[in-house]
N, CA, C and O of each residue as an XYZ file, in Angstrom:
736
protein
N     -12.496     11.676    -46.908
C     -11.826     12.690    -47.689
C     -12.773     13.139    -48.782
O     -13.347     12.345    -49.528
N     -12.901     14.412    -48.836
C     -13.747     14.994    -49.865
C     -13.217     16.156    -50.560
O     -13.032     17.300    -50.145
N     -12.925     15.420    -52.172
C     -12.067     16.252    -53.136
C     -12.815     17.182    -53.448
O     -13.993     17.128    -53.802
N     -11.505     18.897    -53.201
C     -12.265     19.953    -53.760
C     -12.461     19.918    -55.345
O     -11.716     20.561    -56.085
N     -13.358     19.243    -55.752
C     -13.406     19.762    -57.321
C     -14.662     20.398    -57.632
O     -14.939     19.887    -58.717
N     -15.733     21.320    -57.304
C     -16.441     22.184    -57.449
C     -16.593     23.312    -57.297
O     -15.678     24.125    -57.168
N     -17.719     23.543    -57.287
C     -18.304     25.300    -57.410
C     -18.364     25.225    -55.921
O     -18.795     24.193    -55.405
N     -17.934     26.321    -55.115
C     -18.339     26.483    -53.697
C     -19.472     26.197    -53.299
O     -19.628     25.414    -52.362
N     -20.572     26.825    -53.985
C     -22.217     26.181    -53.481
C     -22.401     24.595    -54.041
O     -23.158     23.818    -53.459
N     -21.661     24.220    -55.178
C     -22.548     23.031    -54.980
C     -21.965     21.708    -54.069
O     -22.514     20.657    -53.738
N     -20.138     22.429    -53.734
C     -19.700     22.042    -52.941
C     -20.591     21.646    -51.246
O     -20.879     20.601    -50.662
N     -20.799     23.305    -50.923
C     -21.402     23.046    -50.102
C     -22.515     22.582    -49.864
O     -22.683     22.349    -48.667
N     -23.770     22.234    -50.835
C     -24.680     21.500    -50.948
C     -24.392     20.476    -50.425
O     -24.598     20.198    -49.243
N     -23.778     19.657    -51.404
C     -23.015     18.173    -51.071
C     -22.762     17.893    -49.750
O     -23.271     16.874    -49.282
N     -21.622     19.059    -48.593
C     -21.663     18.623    -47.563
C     -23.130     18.957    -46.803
O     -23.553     18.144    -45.982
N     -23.617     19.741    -46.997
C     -24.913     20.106    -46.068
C     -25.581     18.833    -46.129
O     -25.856     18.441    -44.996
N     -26.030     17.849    -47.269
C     -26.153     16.388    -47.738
C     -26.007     15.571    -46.629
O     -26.675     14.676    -46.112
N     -24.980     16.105    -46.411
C     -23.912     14.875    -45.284
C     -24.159     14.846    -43.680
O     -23.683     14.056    -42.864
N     -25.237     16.179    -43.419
C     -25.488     16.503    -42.267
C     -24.351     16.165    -41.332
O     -24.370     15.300    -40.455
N     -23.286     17.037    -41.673
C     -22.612     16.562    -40.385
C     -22.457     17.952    -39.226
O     -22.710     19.122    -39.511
N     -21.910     17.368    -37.697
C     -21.924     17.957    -36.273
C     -21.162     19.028    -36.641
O     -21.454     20.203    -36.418
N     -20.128     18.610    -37.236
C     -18.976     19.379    -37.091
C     -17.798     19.659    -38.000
O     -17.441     18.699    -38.684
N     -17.259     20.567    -38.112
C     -16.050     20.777    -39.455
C     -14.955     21.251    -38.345
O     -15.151     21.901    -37.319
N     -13.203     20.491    -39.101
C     -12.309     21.398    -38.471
C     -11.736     21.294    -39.503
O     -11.531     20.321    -40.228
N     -11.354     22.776    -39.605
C     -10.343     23.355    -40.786
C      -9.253     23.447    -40.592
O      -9.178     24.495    -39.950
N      -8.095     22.989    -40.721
C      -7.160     23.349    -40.063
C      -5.989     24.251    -40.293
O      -5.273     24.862    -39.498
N      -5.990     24.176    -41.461
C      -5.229     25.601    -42.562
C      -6.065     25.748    -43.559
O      -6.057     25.187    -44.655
N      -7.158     26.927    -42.915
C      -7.873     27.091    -43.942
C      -7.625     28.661    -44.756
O      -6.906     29.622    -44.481
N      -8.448     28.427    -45.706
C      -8.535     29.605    -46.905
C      -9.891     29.999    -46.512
O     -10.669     29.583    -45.654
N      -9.956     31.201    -47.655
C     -11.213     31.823    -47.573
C     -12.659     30.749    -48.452
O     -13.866     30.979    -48.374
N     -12.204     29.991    -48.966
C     -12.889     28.833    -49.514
C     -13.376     27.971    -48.340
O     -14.487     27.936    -47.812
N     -12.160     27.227    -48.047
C     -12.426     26.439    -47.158
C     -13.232     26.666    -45.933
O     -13.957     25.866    -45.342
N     -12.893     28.270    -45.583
C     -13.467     28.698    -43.937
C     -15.124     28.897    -44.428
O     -16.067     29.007    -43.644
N     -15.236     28.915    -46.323
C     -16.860     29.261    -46.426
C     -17.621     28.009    -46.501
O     -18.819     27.802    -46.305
N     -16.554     27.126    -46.864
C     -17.867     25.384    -47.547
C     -18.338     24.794    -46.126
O     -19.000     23.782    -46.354
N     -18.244     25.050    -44.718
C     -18.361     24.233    -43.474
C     -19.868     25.431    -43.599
O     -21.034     25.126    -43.850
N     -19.272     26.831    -43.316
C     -20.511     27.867    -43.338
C     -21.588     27.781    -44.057
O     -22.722     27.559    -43.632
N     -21.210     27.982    -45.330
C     -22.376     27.962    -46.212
C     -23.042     26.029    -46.578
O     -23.849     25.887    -47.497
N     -22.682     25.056    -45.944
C     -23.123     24.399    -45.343
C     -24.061     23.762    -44.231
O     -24.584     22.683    -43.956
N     -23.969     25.033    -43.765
C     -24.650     24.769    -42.229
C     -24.438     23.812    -41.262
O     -25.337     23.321    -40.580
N     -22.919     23.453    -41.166
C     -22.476     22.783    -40.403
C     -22.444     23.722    -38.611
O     -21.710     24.675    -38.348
N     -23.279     23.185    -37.821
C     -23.420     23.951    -36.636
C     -21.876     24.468    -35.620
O     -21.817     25.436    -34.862
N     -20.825     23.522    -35.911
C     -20.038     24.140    -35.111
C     -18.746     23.773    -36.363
O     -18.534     22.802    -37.089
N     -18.205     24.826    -36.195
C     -16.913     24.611    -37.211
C     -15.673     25.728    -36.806
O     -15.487     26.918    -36.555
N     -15.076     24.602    -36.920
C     -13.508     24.781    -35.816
C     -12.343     25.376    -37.145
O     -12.240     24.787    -38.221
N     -11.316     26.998    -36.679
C     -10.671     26.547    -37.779
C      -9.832     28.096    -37.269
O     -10.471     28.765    -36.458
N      -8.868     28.491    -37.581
C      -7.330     29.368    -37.219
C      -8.419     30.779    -37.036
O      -9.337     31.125    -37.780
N      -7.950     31.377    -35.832
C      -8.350     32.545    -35.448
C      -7.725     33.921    -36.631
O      -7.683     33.658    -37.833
N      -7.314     35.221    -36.160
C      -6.495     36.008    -36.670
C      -6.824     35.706    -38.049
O      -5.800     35.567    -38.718
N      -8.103     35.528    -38.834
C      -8.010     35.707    -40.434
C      -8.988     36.472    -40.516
O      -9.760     36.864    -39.641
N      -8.919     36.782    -42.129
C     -10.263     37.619    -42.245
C     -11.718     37.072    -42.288
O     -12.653     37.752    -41.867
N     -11.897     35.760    -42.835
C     -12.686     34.748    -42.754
C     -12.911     34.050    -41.432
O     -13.673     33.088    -41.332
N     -12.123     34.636    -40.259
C     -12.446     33.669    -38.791
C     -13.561     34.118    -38.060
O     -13.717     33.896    -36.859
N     -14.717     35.055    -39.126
C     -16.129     35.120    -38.325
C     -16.772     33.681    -38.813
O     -17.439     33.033    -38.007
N     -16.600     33.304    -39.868
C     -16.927     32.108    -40.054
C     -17.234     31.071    -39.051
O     -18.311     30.621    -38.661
N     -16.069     30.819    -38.749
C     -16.001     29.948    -37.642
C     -16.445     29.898    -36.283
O     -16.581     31.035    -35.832
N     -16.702     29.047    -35.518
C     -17.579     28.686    -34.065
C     -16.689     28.995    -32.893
O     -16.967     29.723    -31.940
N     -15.404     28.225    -33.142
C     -14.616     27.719    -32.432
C     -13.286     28.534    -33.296
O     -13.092     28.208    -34.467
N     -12.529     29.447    -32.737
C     -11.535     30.227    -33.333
C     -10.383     29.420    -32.418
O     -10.524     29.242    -31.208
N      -9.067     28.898    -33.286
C      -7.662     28.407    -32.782
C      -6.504     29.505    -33.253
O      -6.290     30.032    -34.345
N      -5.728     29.643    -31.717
C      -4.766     30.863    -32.114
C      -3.608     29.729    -32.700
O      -3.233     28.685    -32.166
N      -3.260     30.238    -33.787
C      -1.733     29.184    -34.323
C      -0.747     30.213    -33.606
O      -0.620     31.400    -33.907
N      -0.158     29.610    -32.724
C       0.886     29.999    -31.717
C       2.055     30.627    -32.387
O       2.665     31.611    -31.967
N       2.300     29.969    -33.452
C       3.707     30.379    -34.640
C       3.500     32.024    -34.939
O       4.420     32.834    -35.058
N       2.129     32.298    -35.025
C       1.764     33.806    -35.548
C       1.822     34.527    -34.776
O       1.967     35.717    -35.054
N       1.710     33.978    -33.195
C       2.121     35.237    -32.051
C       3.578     34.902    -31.562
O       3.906     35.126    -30.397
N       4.365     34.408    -32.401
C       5.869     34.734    -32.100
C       6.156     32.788    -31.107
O       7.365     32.559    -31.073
N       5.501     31.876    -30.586
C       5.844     31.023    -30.060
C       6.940     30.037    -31.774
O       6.628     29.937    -32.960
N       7.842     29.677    -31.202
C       9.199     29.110    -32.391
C       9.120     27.557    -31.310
O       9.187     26.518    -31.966
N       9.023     27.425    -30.170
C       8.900     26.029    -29.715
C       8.142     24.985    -29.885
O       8.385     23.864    -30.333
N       6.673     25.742    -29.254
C       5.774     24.131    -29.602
C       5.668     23.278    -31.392
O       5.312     23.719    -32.485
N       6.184     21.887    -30.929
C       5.789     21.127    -32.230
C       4.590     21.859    -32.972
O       4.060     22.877    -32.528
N       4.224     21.229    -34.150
C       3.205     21.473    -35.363
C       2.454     20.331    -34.352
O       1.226     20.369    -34.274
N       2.990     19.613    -33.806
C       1.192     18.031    -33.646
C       0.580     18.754    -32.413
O      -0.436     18.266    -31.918
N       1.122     19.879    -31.883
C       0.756     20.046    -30.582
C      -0.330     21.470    -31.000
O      -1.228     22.063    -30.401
N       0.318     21.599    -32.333
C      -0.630     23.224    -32.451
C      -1.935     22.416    -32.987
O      -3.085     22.714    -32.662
N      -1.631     21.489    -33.744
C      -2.913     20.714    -34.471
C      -3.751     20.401    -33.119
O      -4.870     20.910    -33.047
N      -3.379     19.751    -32.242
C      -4.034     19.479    -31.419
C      -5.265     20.465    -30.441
O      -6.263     20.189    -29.775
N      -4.633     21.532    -30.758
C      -5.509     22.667    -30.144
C      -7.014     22.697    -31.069
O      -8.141     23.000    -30.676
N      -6.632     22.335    -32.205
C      -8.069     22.114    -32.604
C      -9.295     21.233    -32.226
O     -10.491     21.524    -32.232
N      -8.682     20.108    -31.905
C      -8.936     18.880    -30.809
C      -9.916     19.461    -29.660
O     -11.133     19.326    -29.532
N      -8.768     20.305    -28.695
C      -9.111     20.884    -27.446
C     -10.326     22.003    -27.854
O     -11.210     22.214    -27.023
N     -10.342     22.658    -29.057
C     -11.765     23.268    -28.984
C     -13.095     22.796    -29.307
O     -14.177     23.315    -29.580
N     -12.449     21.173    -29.130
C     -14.171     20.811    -29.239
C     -13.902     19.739    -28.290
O     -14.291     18.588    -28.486
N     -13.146     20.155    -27.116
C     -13.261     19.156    -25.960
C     -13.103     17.817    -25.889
O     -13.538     17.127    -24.967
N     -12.538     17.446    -26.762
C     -11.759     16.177    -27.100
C     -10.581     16.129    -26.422
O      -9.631     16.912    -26.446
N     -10.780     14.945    -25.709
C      -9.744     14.085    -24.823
C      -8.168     14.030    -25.353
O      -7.827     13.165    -26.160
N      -7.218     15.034    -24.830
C      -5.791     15.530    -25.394
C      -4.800     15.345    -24.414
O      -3.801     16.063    -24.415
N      -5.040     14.083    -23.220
C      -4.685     14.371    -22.444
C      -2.791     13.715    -22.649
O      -1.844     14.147    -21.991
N      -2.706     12.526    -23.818
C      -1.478     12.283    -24.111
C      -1.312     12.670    -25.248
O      -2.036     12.291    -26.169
N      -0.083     13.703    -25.436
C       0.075     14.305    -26.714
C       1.270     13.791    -27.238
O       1.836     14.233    -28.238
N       1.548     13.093    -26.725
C       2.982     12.223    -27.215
C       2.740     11.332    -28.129
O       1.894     10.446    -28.008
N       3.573     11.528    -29.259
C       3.457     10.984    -30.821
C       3.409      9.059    -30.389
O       3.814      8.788    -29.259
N       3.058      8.177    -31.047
C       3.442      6.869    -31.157
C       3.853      6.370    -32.222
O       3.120      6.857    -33.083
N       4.478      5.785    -32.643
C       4.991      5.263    -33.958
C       5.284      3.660    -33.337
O       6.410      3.164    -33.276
N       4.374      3.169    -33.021
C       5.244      1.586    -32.750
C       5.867      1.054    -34.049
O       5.321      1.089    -35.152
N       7.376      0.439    -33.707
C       7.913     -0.374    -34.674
C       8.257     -1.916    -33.634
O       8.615     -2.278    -32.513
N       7.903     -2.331    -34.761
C       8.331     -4.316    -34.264
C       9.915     -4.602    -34.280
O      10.824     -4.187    -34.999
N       9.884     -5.134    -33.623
C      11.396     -5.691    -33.436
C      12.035     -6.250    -35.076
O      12.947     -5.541    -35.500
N      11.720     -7.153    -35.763
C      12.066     -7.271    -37.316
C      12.049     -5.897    -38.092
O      12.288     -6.204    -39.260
N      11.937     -4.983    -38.035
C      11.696     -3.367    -38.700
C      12.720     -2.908    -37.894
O      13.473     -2.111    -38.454
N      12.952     -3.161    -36.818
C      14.704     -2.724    -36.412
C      15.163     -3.047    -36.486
O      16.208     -2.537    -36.082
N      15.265     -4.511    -37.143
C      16.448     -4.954    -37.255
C      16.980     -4.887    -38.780
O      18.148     -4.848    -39.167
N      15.479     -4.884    -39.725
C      15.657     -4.259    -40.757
C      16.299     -2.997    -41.273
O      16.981     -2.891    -42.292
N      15.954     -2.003    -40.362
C      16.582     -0.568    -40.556
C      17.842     -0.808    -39.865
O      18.547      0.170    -40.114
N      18.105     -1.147    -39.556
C      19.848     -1.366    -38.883
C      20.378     -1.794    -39.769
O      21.120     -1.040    -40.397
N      20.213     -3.266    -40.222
C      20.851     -3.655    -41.589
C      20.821     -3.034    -42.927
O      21.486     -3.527    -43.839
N      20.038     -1.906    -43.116
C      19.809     -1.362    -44.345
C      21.082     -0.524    -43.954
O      22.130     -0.470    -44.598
N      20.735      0.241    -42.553
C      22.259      1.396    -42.712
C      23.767      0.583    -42.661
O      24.742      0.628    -43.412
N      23.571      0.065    -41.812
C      24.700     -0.389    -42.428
C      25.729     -0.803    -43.320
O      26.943     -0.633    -43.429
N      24.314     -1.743    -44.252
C      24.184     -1.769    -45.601
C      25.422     -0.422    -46.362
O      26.383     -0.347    -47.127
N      24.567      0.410    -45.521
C      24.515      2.163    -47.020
C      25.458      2.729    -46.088
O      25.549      3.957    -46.056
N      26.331      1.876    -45.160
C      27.545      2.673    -44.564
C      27.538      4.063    -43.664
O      28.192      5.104    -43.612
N      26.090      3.291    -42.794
C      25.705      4.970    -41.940
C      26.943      4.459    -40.596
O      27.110      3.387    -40.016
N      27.509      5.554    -40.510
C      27.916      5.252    -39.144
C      26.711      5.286    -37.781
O      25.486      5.203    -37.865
N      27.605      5.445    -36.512
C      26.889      5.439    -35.472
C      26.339      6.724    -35.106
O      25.612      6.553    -34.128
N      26.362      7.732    -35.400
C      25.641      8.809    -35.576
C      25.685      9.306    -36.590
O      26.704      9.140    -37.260
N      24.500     10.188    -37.156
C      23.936     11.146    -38.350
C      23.077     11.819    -38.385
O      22.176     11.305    -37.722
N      22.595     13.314    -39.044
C      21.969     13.329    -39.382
C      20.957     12.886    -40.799
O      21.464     12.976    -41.917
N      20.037     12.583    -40.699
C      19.162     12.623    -41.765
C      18.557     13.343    -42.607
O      17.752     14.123    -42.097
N      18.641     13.371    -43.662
C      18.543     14.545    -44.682
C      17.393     14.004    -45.637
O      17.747     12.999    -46.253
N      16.009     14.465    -45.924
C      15.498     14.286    -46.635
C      15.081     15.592    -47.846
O      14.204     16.406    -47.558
N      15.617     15.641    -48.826
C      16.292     16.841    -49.295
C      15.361     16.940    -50.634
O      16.066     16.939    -51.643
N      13.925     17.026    -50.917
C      12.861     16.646    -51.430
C      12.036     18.043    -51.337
O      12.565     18.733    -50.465
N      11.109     18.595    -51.832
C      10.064     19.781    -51.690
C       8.804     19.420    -52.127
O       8.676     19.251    -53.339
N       7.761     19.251    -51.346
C       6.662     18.547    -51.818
C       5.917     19.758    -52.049
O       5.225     19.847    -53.063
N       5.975     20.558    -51.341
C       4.951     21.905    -51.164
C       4.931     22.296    -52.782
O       3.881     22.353    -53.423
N       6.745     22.656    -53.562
C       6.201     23.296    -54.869
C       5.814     22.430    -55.936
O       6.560     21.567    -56.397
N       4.419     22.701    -56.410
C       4.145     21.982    -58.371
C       5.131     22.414    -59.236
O       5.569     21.496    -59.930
N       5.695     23.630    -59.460
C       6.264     24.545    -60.189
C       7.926     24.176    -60.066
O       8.610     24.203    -61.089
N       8.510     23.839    -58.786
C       9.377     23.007    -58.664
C      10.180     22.333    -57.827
O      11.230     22.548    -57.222
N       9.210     21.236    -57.985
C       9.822     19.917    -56.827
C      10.762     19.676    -56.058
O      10.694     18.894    -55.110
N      11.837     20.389    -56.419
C      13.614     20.143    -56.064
C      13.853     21.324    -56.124
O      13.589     22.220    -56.927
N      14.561     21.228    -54.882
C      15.452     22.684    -54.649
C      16.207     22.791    -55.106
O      16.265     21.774    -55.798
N      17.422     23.643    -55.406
C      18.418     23.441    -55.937
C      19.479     22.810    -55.095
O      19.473     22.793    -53.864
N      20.418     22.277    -55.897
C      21.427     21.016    -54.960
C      22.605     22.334    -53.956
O      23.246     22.073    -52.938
N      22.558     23.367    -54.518
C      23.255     24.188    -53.920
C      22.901     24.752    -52.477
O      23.760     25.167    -51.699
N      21.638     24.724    -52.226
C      21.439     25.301    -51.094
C      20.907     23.905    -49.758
O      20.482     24.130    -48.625
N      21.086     22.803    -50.284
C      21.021     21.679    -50.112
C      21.893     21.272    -49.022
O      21.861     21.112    -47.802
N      22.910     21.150    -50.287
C      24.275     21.259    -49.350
C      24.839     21.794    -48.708
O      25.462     21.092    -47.912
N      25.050     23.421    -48.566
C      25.213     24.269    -48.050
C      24.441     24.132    -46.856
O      25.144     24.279    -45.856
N      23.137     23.880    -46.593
C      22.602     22.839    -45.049
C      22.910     21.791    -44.740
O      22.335     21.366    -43.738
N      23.898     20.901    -45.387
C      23.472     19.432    -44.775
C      25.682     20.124    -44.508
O      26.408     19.684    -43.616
N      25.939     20.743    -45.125
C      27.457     20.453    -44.735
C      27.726     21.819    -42.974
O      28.461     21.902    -41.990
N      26.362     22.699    -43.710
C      26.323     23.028    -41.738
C      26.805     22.335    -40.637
O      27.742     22.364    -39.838
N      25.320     21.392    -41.030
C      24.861     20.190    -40.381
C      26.207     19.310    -40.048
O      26.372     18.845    -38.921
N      27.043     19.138    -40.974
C      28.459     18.610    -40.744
C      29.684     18.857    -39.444
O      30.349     18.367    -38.532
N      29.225     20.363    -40.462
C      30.381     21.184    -39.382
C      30.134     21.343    -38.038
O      31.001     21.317    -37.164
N      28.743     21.539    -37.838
C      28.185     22.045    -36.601
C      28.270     20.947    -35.266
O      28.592     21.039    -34.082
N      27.862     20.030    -36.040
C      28.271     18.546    -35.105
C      28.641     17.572    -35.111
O      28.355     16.621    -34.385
N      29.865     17.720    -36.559
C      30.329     16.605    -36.314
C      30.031     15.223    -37.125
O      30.794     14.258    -37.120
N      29.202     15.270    -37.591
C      28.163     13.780    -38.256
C      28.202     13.942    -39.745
O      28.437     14.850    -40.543
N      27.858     12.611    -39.782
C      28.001     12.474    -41.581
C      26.836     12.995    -41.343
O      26.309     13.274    -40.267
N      26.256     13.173    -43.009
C      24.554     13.843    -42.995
C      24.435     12.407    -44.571
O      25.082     12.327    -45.616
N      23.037     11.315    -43.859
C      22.415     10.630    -44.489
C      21.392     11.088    -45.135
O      20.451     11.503    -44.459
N      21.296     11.139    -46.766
C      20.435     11.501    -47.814
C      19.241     10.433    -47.664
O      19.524      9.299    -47.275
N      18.200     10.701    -47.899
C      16.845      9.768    -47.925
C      15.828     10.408    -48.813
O      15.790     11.522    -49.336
N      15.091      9.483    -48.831
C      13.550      9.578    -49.689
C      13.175      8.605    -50.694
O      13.845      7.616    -50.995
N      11.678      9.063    -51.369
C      11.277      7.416    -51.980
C      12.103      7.246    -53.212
O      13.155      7.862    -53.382
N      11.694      6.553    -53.910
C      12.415      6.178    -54.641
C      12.333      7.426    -56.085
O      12.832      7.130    -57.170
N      11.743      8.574    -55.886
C      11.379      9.029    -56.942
C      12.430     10.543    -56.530
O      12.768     11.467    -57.270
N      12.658     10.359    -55.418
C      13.584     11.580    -54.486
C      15.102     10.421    -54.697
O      15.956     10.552    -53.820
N      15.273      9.773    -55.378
C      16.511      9.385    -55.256
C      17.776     10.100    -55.947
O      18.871     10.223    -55.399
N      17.412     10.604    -57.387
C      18.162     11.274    -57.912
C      19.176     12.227    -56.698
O      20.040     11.982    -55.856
N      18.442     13.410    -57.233
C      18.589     14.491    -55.877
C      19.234     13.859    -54.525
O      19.686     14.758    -53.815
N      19.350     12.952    -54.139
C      19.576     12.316    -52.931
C      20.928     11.896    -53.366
O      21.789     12.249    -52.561
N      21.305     11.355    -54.228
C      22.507     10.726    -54.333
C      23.446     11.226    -54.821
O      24.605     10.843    -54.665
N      22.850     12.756    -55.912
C      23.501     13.907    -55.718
C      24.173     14.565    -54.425
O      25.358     14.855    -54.261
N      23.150     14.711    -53.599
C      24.121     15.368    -52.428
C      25.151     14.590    -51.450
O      25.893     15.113    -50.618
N      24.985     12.896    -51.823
C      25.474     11.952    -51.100
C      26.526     12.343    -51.698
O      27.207     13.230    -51.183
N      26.967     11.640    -53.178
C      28.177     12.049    -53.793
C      28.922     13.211    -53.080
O      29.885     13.051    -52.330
N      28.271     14.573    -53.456
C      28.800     15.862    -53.110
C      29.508     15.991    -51.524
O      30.502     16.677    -51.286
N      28.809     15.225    -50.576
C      28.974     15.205    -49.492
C      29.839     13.891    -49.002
O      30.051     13.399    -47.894
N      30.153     13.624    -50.054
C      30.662     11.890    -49.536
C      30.208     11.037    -48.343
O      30.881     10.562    -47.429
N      29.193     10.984    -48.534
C      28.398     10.526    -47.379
C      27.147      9.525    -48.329
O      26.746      9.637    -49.487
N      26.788      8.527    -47.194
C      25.901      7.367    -47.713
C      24.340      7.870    -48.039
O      23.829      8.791    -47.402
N      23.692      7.201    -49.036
C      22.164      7.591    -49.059
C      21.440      5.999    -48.736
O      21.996      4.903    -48.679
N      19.735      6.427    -48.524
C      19.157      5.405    -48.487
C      17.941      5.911    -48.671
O      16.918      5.616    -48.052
N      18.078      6.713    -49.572
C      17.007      6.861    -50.834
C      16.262      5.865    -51.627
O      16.757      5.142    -52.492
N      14.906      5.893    -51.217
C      14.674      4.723    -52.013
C      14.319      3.198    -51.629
O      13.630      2.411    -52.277
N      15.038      2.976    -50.281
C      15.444      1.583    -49.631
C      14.407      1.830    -48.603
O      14.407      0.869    -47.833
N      13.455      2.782    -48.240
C      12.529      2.739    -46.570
C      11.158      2.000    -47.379
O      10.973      1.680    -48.553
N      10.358      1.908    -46.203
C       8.938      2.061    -46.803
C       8.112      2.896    -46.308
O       6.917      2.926    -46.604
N       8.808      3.834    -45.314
C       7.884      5.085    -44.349
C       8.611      6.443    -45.498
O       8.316      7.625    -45.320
């Protein structure tokens, strides 16, 4: 990992330093699509359709921009993969969990009074600095959709710093949280 905290050139100095094969950008800016370039990194991979995608070696169409609403996000990432011929042949996520971690998360919901079906609500905004939390109004107004639509309680979650907000909409929703209680 290499923190942007410089001047673009001396940025890119630094990586040119590093002699490396290859750059993939994967949501890049006009910054980002220049520090691999003005680097002289020989092949550099990174979203087609921009104004900055002469930059790049290897141009990736993000499928979302020509109207595709199906394929996952790991599957569009992956196309970056495939333009430098990297082996994609299982694209199926893994998450192994151990048998004690299920039995842990079973006892936690239960614990927090999840029934046998729910949805999960993690009701948190990481994207804004400006402001973290959505408002509880439009919150709910999705998770009691989510209610109506099928039926299910809707379980509040997140770390422990998303708990507030979480137990807000639990209350509101009379429904259990477990905010706070994961370690993923």
């Amino acid at each position: 990992v290499i923190a942007d905290r410089d001047s673009v050139l001396r940025m890119a100095g630094g990586l040119r330093l590093r002699d490396y094969d290859a750059a993939v950008v994967t949501w890049a800016t006009t910054r980002t699509a220049l520090l691999p370039w003005l680097a002289r990194i020989p092949v550099r991979v990174g979203q087609s359709r921009r104004n900055y995608s002469q930059l790049f070696t290897h141009k990736v169409p993000v499928v979302s921009e020509l109207g595709d609403t199906t394929t996952h996000w790991s599957a569009v990432l992956l196309n970056y993969a495939k333009a430098l011929d990297c082996e994609t042949s299982d694209e199926r996520p893994l998450f192994p969990i151990a048998e004690d971690e299920i039995a842990g998360a079973d006892a936690m919901l239960a614990a927090a009074g999840a029934g046998e079906s729910f949805a999960l609500l993690h009701a948190t905004c990481s994207w804004s600095t400006k402001r973290p939390v959505w408002p509880l109004d439009g919150w709910l107004a999705g998770a009691r959709a989510l209610q109506d639509r099928f039926g299910i309680s809707v379980l509040t979650c997140g770390s422990p710093a998303d708990a507030r907000i979480a137990r807000e909409l639990a209350n509101e929703l009379g429904s259990p949280t477990i905010a706070g209680l994961t370690t993923l």
